[in-house]
N, C-alpha and C positions, 0 to 999 in steps of 0.2 A: 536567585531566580529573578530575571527579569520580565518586565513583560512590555511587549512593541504593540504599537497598531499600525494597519496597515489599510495598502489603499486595494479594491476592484484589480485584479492582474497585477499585481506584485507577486515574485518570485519569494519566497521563505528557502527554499533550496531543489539545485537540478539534479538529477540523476548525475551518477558519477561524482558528485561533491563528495569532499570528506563527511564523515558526520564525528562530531562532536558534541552535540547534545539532540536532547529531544523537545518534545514542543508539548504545552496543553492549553487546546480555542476556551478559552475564557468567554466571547465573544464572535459572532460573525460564524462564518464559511470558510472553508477551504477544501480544493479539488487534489487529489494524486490523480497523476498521469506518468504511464511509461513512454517514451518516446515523445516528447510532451516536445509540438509543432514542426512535427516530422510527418511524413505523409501517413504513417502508420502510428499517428498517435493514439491511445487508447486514455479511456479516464477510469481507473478502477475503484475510487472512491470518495464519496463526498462527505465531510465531517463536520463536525458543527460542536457547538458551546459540549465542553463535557468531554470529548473526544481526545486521544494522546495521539501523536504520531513523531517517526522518525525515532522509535526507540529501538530499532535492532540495531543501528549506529554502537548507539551507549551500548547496548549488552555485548556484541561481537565486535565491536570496530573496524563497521564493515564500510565500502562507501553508500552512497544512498543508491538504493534500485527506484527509484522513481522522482518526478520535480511534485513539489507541493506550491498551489498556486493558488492564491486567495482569490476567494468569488463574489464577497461582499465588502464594501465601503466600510472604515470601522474598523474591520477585526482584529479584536486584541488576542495576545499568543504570546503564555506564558513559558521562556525558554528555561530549561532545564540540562544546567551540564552535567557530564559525566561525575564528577566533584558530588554535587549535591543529590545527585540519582538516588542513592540509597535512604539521605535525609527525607526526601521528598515524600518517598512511599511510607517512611515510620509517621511523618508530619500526617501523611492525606491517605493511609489506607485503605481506604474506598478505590482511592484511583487505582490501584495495582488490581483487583478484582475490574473494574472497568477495563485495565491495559489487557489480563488475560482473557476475558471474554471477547475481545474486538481480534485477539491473535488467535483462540478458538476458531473464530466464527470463518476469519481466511484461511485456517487449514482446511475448517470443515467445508468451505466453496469449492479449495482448490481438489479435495479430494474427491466432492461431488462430480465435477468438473473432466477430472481424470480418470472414474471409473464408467462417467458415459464414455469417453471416447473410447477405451477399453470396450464396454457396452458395444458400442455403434463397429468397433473393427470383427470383434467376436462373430456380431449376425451376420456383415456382409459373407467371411470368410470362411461361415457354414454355410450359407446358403451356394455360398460358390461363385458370388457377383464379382465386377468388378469394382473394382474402387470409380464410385461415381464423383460428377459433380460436387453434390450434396455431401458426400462424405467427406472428400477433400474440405469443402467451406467448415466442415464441423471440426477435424482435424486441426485446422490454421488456426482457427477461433481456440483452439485449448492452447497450442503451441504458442503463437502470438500471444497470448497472456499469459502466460506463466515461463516465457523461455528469461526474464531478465532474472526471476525467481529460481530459477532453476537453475543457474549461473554462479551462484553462492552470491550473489548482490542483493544486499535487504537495504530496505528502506528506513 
């Protein structure tokens, strides 16, 4: 396990990359974005000292669904390869209770997320409306977020 520091807008990895290990901010910030400087980019999370990311690479050997992009000056970013994945969590047990409750916490958004829009089509579709504006924007706002998710691509 090594660990880099990095500068303000440094790439750590784009969407689409292989992944091969995972990461834990020792130090500093770092931003996930999907479509990350695409007109439709979105930023779905910001993490800091303490925070693990890039680990459904290591579990599936998936490519990465999102770029991770450092926000602060500094930041140090303990890498973790697939190799040492399992070492890591006997070494630092904490973290693995850390990694499940931050992969909790996105099921549990994603699925808040997905039963409004379910919510929001049910009412128009008794009521007998037509699909408005507003519905549409709330619709794209789930879809747009969760379609690289949805894709089988994890981060």
């Amino acid at each position: 396990m090594g660990v880099k520091t990095f500068s303000r807008g440094d790439i750590i990895f784009r969407q689409g990359d292989p992944g091969d290990c995972m990461y834990d901010i020792q130090s500093g910030t770092v931003d996930i974005y999907v479509n990350f400087g695409g007109a439709d980019e979105k930023k779905i999370a910001g993490l800091s000292a303490g925070d693990l990311f890039g680990e459904m690479s290591v579990i599936d050997y998936s490519p990465r669904s999102a770029t991770a992009v450092v926000s602060a000056d500094g930041t140090e970013v303990a890498t973790i390869s697939k190799d040492e994945f399992v070492a890591f969590f006997k070494k630092e047990p904490v973290k693995i209770l850390n990694l499940l409750q931050q992969m909790c916490d996105r099921v549990t958004k994603t699925t808040k997320d997905y039963l409004e829009a379910c919510r929001t089509l049910s009412e128009h579709e008794a009521a007998g409306a037509e699909k408005d504006a507003d519905l549409q924007a709330r619709i794209r706002k789930f879809s747009d977020l969760h379609k690289d998710f949805n894709s089988g691509v994890n981060a």
